[in-house]
C-alpha positions as CSV (number, residue, x, y, z in Angstrom):
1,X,16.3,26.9,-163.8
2,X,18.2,29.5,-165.2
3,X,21.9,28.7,-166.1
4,X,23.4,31.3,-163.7
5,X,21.4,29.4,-161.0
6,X,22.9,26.6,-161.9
7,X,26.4,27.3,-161.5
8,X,25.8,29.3,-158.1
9,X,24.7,25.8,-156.9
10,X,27.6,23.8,-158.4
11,X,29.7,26.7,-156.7
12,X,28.1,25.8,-153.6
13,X,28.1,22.0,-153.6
14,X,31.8,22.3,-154.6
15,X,32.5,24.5,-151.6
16,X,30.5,22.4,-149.1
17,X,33.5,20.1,-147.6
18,X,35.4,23.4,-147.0
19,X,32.6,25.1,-145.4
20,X,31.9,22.5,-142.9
21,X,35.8,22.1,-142.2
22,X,35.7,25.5,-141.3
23,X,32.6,25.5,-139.3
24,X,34.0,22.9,-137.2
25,X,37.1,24.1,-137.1
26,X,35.4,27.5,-135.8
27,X,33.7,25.6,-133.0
28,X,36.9,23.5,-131.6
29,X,38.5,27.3,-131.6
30,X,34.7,28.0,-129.8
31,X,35.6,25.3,-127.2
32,X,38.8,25.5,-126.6
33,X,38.2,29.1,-124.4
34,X,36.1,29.0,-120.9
35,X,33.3,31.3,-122.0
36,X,32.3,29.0,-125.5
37,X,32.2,26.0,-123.3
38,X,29.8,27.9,-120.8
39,X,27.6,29.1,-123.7
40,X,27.2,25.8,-125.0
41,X,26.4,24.3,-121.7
42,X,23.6,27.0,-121.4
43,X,22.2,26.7,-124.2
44,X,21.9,23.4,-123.7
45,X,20.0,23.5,-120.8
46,X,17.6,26.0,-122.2
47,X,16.3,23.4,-124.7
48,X,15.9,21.0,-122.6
49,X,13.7,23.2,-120.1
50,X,11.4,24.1,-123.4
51,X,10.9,20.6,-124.7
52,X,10.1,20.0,-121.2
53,X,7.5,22.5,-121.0
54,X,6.4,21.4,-124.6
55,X,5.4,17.5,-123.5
56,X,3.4,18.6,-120.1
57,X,1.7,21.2,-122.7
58,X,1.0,18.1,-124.9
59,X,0.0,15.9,-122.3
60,X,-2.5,18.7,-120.8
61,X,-4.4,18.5,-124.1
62,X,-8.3,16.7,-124.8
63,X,-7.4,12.9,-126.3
64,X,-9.2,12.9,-129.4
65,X,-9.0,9.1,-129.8
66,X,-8.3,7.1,-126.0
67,X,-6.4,4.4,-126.7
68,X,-9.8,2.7,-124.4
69,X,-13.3,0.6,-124.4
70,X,-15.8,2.9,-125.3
71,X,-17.8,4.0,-122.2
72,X,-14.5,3.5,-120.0
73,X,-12.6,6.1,-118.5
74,X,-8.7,6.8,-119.0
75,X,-5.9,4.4,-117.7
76,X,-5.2,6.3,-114.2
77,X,-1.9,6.5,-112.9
78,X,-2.0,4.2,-110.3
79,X,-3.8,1.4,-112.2
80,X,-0.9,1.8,-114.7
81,X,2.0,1.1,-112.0
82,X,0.0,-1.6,-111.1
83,X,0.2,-3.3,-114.2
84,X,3.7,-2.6,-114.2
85,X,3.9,-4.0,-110.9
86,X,1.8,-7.1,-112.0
87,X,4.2,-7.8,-114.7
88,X,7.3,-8.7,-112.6
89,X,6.8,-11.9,-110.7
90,X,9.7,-11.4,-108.5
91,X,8.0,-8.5,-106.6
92,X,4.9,-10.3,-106.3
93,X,6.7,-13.0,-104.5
94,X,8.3,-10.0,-102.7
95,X,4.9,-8.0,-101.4
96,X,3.3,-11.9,-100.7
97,X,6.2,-12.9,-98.5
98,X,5.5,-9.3,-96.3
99,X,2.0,-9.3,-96.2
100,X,0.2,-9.5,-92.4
101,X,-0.3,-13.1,-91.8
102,X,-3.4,-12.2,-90.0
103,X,-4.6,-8.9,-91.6
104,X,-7.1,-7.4,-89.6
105,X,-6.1,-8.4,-86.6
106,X,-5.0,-6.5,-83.7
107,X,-4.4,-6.3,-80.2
108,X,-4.3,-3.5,-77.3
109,X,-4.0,-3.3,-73.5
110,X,-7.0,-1.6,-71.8
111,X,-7.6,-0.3,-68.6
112,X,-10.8,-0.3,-66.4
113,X,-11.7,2.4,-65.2
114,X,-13.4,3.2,-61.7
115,X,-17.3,2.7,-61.4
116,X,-16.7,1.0,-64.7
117,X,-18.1,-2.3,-65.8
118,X,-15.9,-5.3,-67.6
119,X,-18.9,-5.6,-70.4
120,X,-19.0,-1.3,-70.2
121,X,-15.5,-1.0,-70.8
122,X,-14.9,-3.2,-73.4
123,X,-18.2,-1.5,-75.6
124,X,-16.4,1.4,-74.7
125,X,-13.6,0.4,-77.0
126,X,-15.4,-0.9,-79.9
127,X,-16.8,-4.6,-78.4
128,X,-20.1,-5.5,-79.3
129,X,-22.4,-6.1,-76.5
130,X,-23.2,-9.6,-77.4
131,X,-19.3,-10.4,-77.2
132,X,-19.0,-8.3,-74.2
133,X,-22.2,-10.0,-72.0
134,X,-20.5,-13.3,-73.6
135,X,-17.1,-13.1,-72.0
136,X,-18.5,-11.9,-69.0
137,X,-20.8,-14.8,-68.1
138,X,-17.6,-17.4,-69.4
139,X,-15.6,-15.9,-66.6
140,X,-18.1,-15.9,-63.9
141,X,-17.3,-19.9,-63.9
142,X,-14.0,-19.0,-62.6
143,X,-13.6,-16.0,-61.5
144,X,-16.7,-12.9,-60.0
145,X,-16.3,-10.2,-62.3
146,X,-17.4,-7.8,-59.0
147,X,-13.8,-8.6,-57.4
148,X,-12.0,-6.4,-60.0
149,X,-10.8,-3.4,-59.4
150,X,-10.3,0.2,-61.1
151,X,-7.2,0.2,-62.9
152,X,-6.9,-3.3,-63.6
153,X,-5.5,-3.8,-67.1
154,X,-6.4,-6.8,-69.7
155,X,-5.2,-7.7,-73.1
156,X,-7.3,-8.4,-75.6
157,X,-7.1,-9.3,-79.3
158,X,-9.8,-8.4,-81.8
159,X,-10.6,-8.1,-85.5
160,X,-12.3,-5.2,-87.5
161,X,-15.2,-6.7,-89.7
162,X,-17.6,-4.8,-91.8
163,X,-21.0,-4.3,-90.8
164,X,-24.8,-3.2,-91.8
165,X,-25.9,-0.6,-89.3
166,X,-29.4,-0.9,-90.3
167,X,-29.7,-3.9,-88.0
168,X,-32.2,-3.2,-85.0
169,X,-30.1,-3.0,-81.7
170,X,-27.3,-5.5,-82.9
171,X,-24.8,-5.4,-85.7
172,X,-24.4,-8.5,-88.4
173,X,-21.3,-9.0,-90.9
174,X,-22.4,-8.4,-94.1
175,X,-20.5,-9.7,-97.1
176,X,-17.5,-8.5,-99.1
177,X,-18.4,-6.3,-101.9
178,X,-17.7,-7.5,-105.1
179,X,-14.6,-6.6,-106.8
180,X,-14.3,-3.3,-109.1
181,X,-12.9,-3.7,-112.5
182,X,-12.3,-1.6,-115.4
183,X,-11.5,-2.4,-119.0
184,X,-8.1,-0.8,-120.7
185,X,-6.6,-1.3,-124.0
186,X,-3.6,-3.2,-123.7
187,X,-1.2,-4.3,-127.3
188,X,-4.7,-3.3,-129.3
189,X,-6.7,-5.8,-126.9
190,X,-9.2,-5.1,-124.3
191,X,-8.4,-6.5,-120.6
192,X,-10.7,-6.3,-117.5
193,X,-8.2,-5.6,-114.7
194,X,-9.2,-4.8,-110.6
195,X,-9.4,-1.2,-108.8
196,X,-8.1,-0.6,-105.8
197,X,-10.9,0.1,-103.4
198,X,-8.8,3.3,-102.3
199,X,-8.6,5.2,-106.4
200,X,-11.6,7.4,-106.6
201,X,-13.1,7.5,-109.8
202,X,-15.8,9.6,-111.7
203,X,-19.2,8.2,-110.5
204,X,-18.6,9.2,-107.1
205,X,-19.7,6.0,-106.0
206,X,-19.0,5.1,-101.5
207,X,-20.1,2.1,-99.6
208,X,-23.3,3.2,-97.5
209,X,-24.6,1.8,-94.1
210,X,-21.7,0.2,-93.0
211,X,-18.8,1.0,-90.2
212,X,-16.2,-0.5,-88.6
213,X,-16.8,-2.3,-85.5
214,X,-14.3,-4.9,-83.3
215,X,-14.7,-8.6,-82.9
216,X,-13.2,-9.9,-79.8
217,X,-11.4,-12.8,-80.1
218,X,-9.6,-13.3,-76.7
219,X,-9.2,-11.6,-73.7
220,X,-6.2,-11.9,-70.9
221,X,-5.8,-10.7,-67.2
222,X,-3.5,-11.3,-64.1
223,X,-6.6,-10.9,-61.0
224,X,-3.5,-11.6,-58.7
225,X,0.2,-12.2,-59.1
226,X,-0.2,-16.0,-58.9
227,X,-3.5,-16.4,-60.8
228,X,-4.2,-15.6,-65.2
229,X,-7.3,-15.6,-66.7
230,X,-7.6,-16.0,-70.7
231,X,-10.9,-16.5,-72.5
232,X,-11.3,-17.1,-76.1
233,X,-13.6,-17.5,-78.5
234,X,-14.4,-20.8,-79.7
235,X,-14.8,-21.9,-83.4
236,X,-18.7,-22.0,-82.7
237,X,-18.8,-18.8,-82.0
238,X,-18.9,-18.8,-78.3
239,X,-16.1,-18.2,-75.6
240,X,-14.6,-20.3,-73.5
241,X,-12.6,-19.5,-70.3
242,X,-9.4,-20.5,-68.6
243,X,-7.7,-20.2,-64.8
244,X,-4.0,-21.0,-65.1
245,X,-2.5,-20.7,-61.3
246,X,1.2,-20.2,-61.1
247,X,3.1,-22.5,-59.2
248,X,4.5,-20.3,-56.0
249,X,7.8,-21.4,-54.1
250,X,8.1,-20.6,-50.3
251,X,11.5,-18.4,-49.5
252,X,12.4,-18.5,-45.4
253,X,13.5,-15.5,-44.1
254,X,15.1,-14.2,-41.0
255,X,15.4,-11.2,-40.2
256,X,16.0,-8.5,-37.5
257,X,17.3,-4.9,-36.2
258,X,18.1,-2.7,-33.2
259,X,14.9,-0.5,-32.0
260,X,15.9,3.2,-32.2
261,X,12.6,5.1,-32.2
262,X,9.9,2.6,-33.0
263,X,9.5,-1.6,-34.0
264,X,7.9,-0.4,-37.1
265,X,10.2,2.2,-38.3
266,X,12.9,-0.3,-37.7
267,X,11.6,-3.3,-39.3
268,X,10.7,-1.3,-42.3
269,X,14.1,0.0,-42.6
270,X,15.1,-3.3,-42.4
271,X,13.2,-4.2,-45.4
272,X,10.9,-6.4,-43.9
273,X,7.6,-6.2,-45.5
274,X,4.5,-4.0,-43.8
275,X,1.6,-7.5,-43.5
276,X,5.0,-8.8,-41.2
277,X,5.5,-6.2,-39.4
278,X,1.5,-5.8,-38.4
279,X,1.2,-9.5,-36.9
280,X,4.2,-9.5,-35.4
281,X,3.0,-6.5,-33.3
282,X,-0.8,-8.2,-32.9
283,X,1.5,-11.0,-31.6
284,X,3.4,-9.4,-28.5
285,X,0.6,-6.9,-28.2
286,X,-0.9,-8.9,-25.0
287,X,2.2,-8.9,-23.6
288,X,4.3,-6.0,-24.5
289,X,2.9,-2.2,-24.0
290,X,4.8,-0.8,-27.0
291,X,4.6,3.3,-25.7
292,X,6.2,2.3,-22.3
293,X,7.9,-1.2,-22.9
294,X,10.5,-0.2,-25.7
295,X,13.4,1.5,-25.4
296,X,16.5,2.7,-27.9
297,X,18.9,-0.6,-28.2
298,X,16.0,-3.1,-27.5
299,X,16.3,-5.5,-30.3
300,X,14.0,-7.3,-32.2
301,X,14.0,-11.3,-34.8
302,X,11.4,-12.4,-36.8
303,X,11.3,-15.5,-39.1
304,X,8.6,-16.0,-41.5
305,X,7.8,-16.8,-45.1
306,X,7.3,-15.5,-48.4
307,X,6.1,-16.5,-51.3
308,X,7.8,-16.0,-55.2
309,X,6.8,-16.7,-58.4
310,X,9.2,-18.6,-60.4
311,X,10.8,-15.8,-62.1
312,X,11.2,-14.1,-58.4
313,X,8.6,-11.4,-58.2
314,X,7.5,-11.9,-54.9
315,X,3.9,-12.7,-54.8
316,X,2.5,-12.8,-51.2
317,X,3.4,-13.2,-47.4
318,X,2.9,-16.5,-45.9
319,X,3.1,-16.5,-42.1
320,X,5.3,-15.8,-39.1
321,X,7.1,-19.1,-37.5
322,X,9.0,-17.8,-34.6
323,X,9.8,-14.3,-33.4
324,X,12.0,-12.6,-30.6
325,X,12.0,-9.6,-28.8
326,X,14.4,-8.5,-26.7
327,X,13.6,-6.0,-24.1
328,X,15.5,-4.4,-21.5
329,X,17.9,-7.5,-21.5
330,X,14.9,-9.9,-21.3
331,X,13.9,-12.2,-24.0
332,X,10.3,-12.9,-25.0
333,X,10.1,-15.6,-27.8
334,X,7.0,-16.6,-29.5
335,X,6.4,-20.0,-31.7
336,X,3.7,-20.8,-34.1
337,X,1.7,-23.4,-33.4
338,X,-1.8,-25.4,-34.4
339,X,-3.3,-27.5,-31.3
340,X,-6.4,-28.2,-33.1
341,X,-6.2,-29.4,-37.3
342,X,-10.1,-27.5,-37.1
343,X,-8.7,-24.2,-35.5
344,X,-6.6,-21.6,-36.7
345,X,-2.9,-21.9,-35.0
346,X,-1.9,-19.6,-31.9
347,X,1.5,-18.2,-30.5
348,X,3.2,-19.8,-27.7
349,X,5.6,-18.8,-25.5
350,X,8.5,-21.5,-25.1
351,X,7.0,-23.0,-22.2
352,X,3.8,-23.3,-23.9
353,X,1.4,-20.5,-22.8
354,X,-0.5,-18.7,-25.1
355,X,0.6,-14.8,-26.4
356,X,-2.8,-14.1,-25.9
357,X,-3.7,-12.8,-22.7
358,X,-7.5,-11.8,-21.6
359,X,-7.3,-8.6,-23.1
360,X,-5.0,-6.4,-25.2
361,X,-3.3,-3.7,-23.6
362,X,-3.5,-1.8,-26.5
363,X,-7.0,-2.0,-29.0
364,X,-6.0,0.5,-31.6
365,X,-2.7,0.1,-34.2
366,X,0.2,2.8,-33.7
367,X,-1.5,4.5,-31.3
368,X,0.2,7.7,-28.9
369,X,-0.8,7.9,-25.0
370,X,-1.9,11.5,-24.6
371,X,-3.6,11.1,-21.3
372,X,-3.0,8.3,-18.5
373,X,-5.0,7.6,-15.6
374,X,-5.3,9.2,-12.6
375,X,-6.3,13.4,-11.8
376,X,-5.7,15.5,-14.0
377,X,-7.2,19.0,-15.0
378,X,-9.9,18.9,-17.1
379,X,-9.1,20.6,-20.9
380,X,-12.9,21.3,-21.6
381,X,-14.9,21.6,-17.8
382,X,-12.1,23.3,-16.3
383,X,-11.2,22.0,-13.3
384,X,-9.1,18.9,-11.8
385,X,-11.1,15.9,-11.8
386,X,-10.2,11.9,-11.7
387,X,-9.5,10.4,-15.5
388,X,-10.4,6.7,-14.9
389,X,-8.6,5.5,-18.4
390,X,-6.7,5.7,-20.8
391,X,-6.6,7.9,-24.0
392,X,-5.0,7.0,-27.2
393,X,-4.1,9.8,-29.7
394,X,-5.1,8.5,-33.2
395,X,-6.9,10.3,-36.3
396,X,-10.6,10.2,-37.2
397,X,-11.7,6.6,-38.6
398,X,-8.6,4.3,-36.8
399,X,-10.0,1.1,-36.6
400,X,-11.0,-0.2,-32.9
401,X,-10.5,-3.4,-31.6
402,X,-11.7,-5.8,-29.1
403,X,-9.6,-6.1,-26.4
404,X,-10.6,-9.8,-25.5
405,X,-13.4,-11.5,-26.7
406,X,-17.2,-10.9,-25.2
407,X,-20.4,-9.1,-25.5
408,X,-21.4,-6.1,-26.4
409,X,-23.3,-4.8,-23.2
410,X,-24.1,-1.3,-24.4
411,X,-23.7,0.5,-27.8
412,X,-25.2,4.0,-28.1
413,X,-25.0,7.7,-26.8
414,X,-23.7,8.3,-23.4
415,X,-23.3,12.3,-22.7
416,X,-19.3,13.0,-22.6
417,X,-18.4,9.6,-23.3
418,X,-20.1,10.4,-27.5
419,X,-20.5,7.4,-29.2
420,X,-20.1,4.3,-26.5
421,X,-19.3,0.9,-26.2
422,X,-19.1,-1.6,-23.3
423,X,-17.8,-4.9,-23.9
424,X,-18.4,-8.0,-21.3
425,X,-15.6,-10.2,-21.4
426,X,-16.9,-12.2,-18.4
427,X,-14.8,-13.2,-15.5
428,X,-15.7,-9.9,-13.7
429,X,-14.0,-8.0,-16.5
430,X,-15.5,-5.8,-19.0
431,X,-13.9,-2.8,-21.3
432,X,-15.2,0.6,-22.2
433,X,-14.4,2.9,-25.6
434,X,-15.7,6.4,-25.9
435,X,-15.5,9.2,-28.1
436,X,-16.2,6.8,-31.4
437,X,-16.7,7.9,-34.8
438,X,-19.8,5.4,-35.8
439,X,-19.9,1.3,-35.5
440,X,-18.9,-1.4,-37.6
441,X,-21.1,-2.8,-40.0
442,X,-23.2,-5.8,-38.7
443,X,-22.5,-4.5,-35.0
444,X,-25.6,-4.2,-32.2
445,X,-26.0,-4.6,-28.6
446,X,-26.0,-8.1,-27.8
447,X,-23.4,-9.3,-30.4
448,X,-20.4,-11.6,-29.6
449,X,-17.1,-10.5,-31.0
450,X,-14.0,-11.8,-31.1
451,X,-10.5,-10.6,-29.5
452,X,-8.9,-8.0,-31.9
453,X,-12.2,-7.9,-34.1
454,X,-12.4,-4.6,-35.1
455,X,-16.3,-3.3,-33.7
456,X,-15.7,0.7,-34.1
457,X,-13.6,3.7,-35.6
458,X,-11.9,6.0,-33.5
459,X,-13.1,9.7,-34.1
460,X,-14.1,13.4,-31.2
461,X,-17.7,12.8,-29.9
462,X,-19.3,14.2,-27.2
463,X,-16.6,16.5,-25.2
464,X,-13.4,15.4,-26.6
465,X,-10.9,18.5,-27.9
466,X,-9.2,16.2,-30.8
467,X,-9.7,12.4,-31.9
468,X,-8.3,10.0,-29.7
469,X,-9.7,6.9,-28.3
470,X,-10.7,6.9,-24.4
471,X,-10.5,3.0,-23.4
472,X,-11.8,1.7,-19.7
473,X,-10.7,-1.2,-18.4
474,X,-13.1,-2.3,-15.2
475,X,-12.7,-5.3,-12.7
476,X,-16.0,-5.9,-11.1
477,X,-17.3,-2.5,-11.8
478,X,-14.3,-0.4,-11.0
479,X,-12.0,1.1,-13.0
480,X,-8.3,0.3,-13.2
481,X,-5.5,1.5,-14.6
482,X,-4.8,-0.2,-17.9
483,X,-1.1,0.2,-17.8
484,X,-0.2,-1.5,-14.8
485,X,-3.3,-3.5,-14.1
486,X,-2.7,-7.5,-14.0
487,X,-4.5,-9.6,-16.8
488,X,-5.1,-13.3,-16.4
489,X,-3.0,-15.1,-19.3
490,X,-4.7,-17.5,-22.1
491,X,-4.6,-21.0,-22.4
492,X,-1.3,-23.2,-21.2
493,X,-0.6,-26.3,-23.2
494,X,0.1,-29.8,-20.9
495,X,0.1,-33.4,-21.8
496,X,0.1,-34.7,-25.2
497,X,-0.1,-30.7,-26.5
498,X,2.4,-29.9,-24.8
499,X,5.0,-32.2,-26.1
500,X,3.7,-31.9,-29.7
501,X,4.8,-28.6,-29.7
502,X,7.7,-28.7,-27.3
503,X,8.4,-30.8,-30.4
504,X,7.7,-28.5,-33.2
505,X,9.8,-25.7,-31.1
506,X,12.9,-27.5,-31.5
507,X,12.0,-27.8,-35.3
508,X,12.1,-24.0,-35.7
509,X,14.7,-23.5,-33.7
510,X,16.3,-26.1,-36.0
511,X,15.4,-24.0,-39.1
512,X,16.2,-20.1,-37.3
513,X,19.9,-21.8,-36.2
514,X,20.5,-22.6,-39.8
515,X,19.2,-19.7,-41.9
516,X,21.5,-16.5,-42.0
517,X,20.2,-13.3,-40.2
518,X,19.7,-11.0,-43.0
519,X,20.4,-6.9,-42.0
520,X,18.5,-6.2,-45.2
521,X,15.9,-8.7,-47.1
522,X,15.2,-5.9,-50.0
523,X,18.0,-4.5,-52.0
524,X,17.7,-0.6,-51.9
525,X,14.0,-0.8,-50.9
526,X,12.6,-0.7,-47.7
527,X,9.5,-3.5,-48.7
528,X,10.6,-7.1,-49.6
529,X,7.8,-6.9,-52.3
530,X,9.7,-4.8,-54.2
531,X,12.7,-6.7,-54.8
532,X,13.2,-10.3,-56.6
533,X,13.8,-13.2,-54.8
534,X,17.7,-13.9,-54.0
């Protein structure tokens, strides 16, 4: 080095301390204004950004030398966090104390459709058929799968199992896989570690011939308010079923209203349940004509029961003790009572006669006189001519009853009359229907029926200008007037039957005296069935 060279380096490591005083004495003054702090700030940032850009640009690049077993692929991403994850045995105890305690498991609420099957719905949803045809012959011990009905629902409870699909007409677990591993460099020393099933790797590799399909486990349904069914599958394999019946409690209830237009509409409004309301017009239907007999301000009581399960839904209707009605200022009572353990129990007036008479003055249900007897003009032949019955205005299919209980003397075609019937209730007295849609089931000339059976359905054969029902009532061959005519009562109850239930009256009457007449048995409902039990 040449001695000029020398001394300009001497020079400049004896002005070094004063250069970087003033270089930092140049950026305090740099600082201390707005735009120097701004321009340090920015510049700043813009390194940052570039050494950014510089490591992704790095970590794009080939690896020369992987840090891995030879033959293995790179440490993915995942795979690396779950090392990580491994590695911390707090949030292992953590993931274990959240895991499903029953993983795979599941449960749904199905519905069955209508014209559907039990065994048909549940394949539908993923059962196998073995499982299915299994549960179905385990409830046939207690219950007839036939009885259910479209949109019944039931609970079930499955698992999802793998399965080979190359089985012929069935499906059979197959085993677990075995687990995937991979081998990774770890502190300069190879370690096998698991892959999740879910990381896709390079060969491509997917599980063939299997798919998911559902294991039933249990199933649960309610066939009626008071009755649960629940089958399971047993530890062998096979399924086992259960009834469980829920214990119903009785509820008295008494209950009545003032007749403005109808019994029904007022019963109804007075929240007393429909099934009520039916028998207790079947049970003054001998003796009360319900188109001409009731009047606005007639009144009506009926006591009966109903049954609850025991968190108060109410379940079912039990029967009709006593009931009162009160017509023009006249009152007709009628007690429940059961002469004969073997036979079902009858209605009684209180002096012991029976509600039933020989025949019903009314066969058909809410039914509208729209022609009585006697001459009248003709709406089809067109003249005046003598109507020697009744007709009742109902629609097409109203179920027709027996008036009293006999043979059927003729069923068939009879020119205007359409589709006929003539029952022979003996005694001289028989009863006709015309106009009828069809017959009941099971009906033919000859048979016996019972009073109020139901042998028809009301309908507009032969010359008839709208459905309605004609009904005949005939006393040794003649026609009489329905309405007025006189029918012989039913049985009267004397000697020993007679004081049993003279007895058992004053025990309702006991019961009606001390239970409160309630103006309204459902709260803001007009059916007791949709309320809870009070």
């Amino acid at each position: 080095m040449s001695p000029e060279r020398r001394d300009t380096s001497k020079f400049a490591r004896a002005n070094l301390p004063g250069r970087l005083r003033r270089g930092w004495s140049g950026a305090g003054a740099a600082l201390a204004t707005t735009d120097g702090r701004w321009a340090l700030v920015s510049t700043s940032l813009t390194a940052l950004v570039a050494g950014a850009i510089a490591w992704m640009a790095v970590g794009m690049m080939p690896i020369a030398r992987p840090m891995v077993a030879p033959g293995r692929s790179s440490l993915p991403y995942a795979l690396f966090m779950k090392l990580i994850r491994a590695s911390e045995p707090q949030a292992a105890s953590d993931n274990a104390d959240n895991a499903n305690p029953a993983p795979g498991v599941e449960n749904r609420t199905v519905t069955l459709d209508a014209g559907d099957t039990l065994a048909g719905m549940l394949e539908d949803v993923g059962i196998s058929r073995e499982d299915a045809n299994a549960v179905v012959t385990a409830m046939g011990k207690n219950f007839d799968p036939r009885a259910l009905k479209a949109g019944q629902s039931f609970d079930i409870i499955y698992s999802v199992a793998t399965i080979d699909a190359t089985g012929a007409g069935h499906a059979t677990e197959r085993p677990a896989p075995a687990p995937r591993t991979t081998t990774v460099i770890v502190n300069h020393k190879p370690v096998v570690v698991p892959v999740d099933a879910g990381l896709e790797d390079d060969t491509g590799a997917t599980e063939e011939n299997s798919q998911p399909i559902s294991r039933l486990l249990s199933l649960h349904f309610s066939p009626s308010i008071d009755q649960e069914i629940t089958v399971t599958r047993t530890t062998e394999g096979t399924f086992y079923a259960e009834l469980a019946k829920k214990e119903l409690q009785a509820h008295h209830h008494r209950a009545g209203a003032t007749i403005d237009s109808s019994l029904y509409l007022a019963a109804m409004q007075a929240g007393i349940p429909a099934d009520v309301v039916v028998d207790m017009i079947r049970m003054f239907s001998y003796k009360v004509d319900f188109q001409r007999d009731l009047h606005p301000g007639d009144r009506f009581e009926v006591y009966y029961d109903y049954y609850y399960t025991p968190d108060g839904t109410p379940a079912k209707y039990g029967a009709i003790s006593y009931a009162m009605m009160t017509l023009g200022g006249k009152d007709i009572p009628m007690y429940r009572f059961q002469p004969n353990a073997s036979e079902p129990a009858e209605y009684f007036d209180s002096k012991g006669e029976s509600a039933k008479g020989l025949l019903m003055k009314t066969p058909v249900d809410g039914a509208r006189i729209s022609s009585g007897f006697g001459s009248r003009f003709h709406p089809i032949l067109g003249y005046t001519r003598m109507h020697k019955g009744v007709d009742f205005a109902v629609p097409t299919g109203t179920p027709v009853m027996a008036a009293g209980a006999g043979t059927i003397q003729f069923m068939g075609r009879a020119s205007g009359y359409g589709n006929f019937v003539k029952i022979n209730h003996g005694n001289g007295y028989s009863t006709d229907y015309g106009h009828l849609a069809r017959f009941a089931p099971g009906m033919r000339t000859g048979a016996r029926v019972r009073q109020g059976q139901v042998f028809a359905y009301s309908g507009m054969t032969g010359m008839a200008t709208g459905p309605h029902l004609h009904y005949e009532i005939l006393v040794n061959s003649v026609q009489v007037n329905p309405l007025t005519v006189k029918m012989a009562q039913g049985r009267k109850l004397i000697g020993n039957l007679l004081r049993a239930f003279l007895g058992k009256r004053l025990e309702i009457d006991t019961m009606v005296a001390s239970t409160a007449l309630e103006a309204k048995v459902a709260d803001n409902a007009t059916d007791l069935r949709q309320a809870k039990a009070k």
